[in-house]
C-alpha positions in Angstrom: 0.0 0.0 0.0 1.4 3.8 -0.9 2.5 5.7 1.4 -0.5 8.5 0.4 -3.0 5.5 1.1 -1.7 4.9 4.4 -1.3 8.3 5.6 -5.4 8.8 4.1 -6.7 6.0 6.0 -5.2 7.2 9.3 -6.6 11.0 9.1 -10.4 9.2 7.9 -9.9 7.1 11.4 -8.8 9.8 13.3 -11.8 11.9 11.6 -14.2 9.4 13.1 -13.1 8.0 16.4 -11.5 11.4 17.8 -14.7 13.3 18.0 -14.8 10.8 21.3 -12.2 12.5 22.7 -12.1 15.5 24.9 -8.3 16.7 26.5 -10.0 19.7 28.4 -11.8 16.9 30.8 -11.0 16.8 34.3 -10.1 13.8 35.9 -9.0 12.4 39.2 -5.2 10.6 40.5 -2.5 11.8 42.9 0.9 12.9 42.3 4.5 12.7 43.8 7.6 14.5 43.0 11.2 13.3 41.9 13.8 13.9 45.5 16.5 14.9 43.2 16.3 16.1 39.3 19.0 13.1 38.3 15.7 11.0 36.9 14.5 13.9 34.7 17.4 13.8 32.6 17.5 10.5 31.3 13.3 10.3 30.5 12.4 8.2 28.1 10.9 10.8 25.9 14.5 11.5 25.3 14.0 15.1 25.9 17.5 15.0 28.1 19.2 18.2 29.3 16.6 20.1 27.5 13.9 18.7 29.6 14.5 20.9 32.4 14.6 24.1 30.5 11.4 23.4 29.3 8.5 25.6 31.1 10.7 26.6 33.5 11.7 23.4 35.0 8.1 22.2 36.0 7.9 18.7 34.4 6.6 15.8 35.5 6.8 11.8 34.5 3.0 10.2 33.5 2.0 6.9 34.1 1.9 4.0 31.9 -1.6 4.7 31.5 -1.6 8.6 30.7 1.6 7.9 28.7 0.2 6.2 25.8 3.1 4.5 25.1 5.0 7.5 24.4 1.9 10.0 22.7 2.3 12.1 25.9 5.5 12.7 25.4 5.6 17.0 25.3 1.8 17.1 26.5 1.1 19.6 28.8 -1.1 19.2 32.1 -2.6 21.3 34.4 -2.6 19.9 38.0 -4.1 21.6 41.0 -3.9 19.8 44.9 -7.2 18.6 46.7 -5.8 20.1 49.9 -7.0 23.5 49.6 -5.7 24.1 53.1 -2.2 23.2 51.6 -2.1 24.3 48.3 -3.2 27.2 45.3 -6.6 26.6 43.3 -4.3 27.8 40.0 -2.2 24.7 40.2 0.4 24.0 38.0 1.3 23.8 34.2 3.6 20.8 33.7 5.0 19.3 30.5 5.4 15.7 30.3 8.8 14.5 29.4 8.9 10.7 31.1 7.5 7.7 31.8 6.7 6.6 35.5 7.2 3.0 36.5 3.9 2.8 38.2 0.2 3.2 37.6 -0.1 4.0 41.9 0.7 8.1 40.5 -0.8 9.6 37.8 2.2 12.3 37.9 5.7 12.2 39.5 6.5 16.2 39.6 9.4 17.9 39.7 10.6 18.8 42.9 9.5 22.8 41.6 6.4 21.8 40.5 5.4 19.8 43.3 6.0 22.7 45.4 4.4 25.0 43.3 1.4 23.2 44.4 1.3 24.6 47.5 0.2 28.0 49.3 3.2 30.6 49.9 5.3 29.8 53.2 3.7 26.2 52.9 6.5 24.6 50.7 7.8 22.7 53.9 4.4 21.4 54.8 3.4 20.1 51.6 6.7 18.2 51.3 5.8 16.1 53.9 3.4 14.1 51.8 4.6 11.6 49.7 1.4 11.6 47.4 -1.2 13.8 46.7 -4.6 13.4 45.5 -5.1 16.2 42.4 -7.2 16.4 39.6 -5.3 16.9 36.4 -6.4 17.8 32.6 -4.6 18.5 29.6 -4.2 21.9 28.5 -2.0 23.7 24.9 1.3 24.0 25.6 2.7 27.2 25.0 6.4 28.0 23.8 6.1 31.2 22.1 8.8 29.2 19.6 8.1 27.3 16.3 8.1 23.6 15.8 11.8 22.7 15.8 13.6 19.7 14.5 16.7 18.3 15.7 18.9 15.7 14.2 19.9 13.0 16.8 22.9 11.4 17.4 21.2 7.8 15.7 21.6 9.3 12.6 23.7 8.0 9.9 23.6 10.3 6.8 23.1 10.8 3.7 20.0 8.2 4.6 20.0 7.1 8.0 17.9 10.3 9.6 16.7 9.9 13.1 14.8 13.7 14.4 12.8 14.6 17.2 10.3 17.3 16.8 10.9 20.3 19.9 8.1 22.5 21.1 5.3 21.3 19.8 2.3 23.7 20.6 -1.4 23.5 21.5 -3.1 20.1 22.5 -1.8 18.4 19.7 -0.3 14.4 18.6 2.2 14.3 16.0 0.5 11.0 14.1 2.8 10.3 11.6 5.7 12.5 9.9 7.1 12.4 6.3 10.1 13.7 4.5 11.0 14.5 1.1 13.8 16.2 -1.1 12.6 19.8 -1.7 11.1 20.2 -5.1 10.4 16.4 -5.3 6.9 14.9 -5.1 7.7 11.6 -3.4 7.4 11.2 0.5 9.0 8.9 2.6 7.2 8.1 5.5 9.2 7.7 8.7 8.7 5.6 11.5 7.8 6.4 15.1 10.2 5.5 17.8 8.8 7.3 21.0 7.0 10.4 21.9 8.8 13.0 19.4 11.5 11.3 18.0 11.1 9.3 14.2 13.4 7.9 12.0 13.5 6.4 8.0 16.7 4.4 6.5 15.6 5.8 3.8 16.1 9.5 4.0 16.6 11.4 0.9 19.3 13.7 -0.5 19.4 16.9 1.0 17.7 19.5 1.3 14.7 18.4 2.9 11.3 19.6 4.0 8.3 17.4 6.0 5.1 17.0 6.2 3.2 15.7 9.7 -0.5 14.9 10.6 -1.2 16.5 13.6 -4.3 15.9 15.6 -6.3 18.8 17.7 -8.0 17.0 20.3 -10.4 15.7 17.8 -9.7 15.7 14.1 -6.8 15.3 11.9 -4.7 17.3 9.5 -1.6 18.1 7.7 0.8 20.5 8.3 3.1 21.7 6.3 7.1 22.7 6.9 8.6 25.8 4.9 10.3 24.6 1.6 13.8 23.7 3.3 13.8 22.9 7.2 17.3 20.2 6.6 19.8 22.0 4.1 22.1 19.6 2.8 24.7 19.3 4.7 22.2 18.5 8.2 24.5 18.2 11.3 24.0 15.5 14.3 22.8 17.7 17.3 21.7 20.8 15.1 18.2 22.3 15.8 16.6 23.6 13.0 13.7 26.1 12.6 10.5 24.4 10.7 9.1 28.0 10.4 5.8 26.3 11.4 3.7 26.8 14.8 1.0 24.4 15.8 -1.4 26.1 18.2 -4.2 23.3 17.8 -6.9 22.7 20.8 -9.6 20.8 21.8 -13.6 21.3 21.8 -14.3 22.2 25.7 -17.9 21.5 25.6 -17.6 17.5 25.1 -17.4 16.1 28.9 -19.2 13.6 30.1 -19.6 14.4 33.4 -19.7 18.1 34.2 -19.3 17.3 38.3 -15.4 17.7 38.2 -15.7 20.6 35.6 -17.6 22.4 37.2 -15.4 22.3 40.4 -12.1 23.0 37.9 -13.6 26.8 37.5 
């Protein structure tokens, strides 16, 4: 089957089973928080140093469950405490940039978010829980920075081209990415590893532009990169500009249950 087939079928499914889906829902779990920031740089997103230059430093690990075996990866939460004699009704923005080892958490926080959590002068207090019970829902990520591609350290030009995509906006999936020489008509889709990182052993010659479907929350499209985004001489550990922002959200107005919504206001 072409590539263009493939690609088709995928935004007609998305078309009709996302309009189940609803990221602005509140739901219930508890959180923890990393002792020491050593975990955060080796997530399996494989976000690394940059992880903790991302929204300031307040990033968190999902479960296995809210992970989606790596879909999360870059999704951004908002998590407010329970305890409102401990901690702010805002909450917290986090960005997800791991994977937890445990479904017992919905979140493991940074050691700065976690304390975020809490009211002012109550950061000692609220580090004497090892869990707390939250309710969390996913919110667009904002980075005031285009899409951004960098070339990892897997690849192995001219054809061996590994990327993973850098602030990724709104409340968005990156479903499938494809690449092609600029000013050539044939795509070569590339594979997903995890979360925002893809790869083809079949890259072409450079230079090279891409093409992605992106999801919103609850449809599909594509999304277009400027004419070059690789030139031809693409350097491991380069970030490169895609020119491109994606800002996507989802419908609000689609929960089930309006009892934890309503309290969220």
């Amino acid at each position: 089957m072409s590539t263009i087939n493939v690609v088709s079928m995928l935004l007609l499914f998305l078309s009709i089973t996302s309009a189940f889906a609803c990221d602005w829902c509140a739901q219930q779990t508890k959180a923890s928080f990393f002792s020491s920031p050593g975990p955060l740089y080796v997530g399996v997103c494989g976000y690394g140093a940059v992880a903790t230059q991302l929204y300031n430093g307040y990033i968190a690990a999902a479960s296995p469950a809210l992970f989606r075996e790596g879909d999360s990866c870059g999704s951004c939460f908002e998590v407010r405490c329970k305890d409102e004699r401990l901690c702010k009704k805002e909450g917290v923005k986090v960005i997800v940039t791991d994977m937890s080892r445990t479904n017992r958490t919905g979140f493991v926080l940074s050691k700065e978010a976690f304390m975020a959590l809490g009211h002012d002068g109550l950061a000692h207090d609220l580090m004497q829980h090892e869990t707390l019970d939250v309710l969390f829902r996913r919110t667009p990520c904002e980075h005031n920075k285009n899409l951004s591609i960098r070339v990892e350290e897997r690849s192995r030009g001219p054809n061996h081209l590994t990327i993973k995509f850098l602030y990724q906006g709104g409340q968005t999936d990156i479903m499938a990415v494809e690449v092609a020489q600029v000013g050539s008509p044939v795509w070569q889709y590339m594979s997903q590893r995890i979360g925002p990182i893809w790869s083809t052993p079949r890259a072409p010659m450079g230079p090279l532009r891409f093409r992605l479907v992106v999801t919103g929350g609850y449809d599909g499209k594509w999304v277009w990169t400027e004419e070059e985004v690789l030139p031809v001489d693409w350097k491991i550990g380069e970030l490169y500009d895609a020119k491109v922002q994606i800002k996507d959200i989802a419908q609000e107005s689609c929960c089930p249950d309006n009892s934890y919504r309503e309290r969220w206001r």
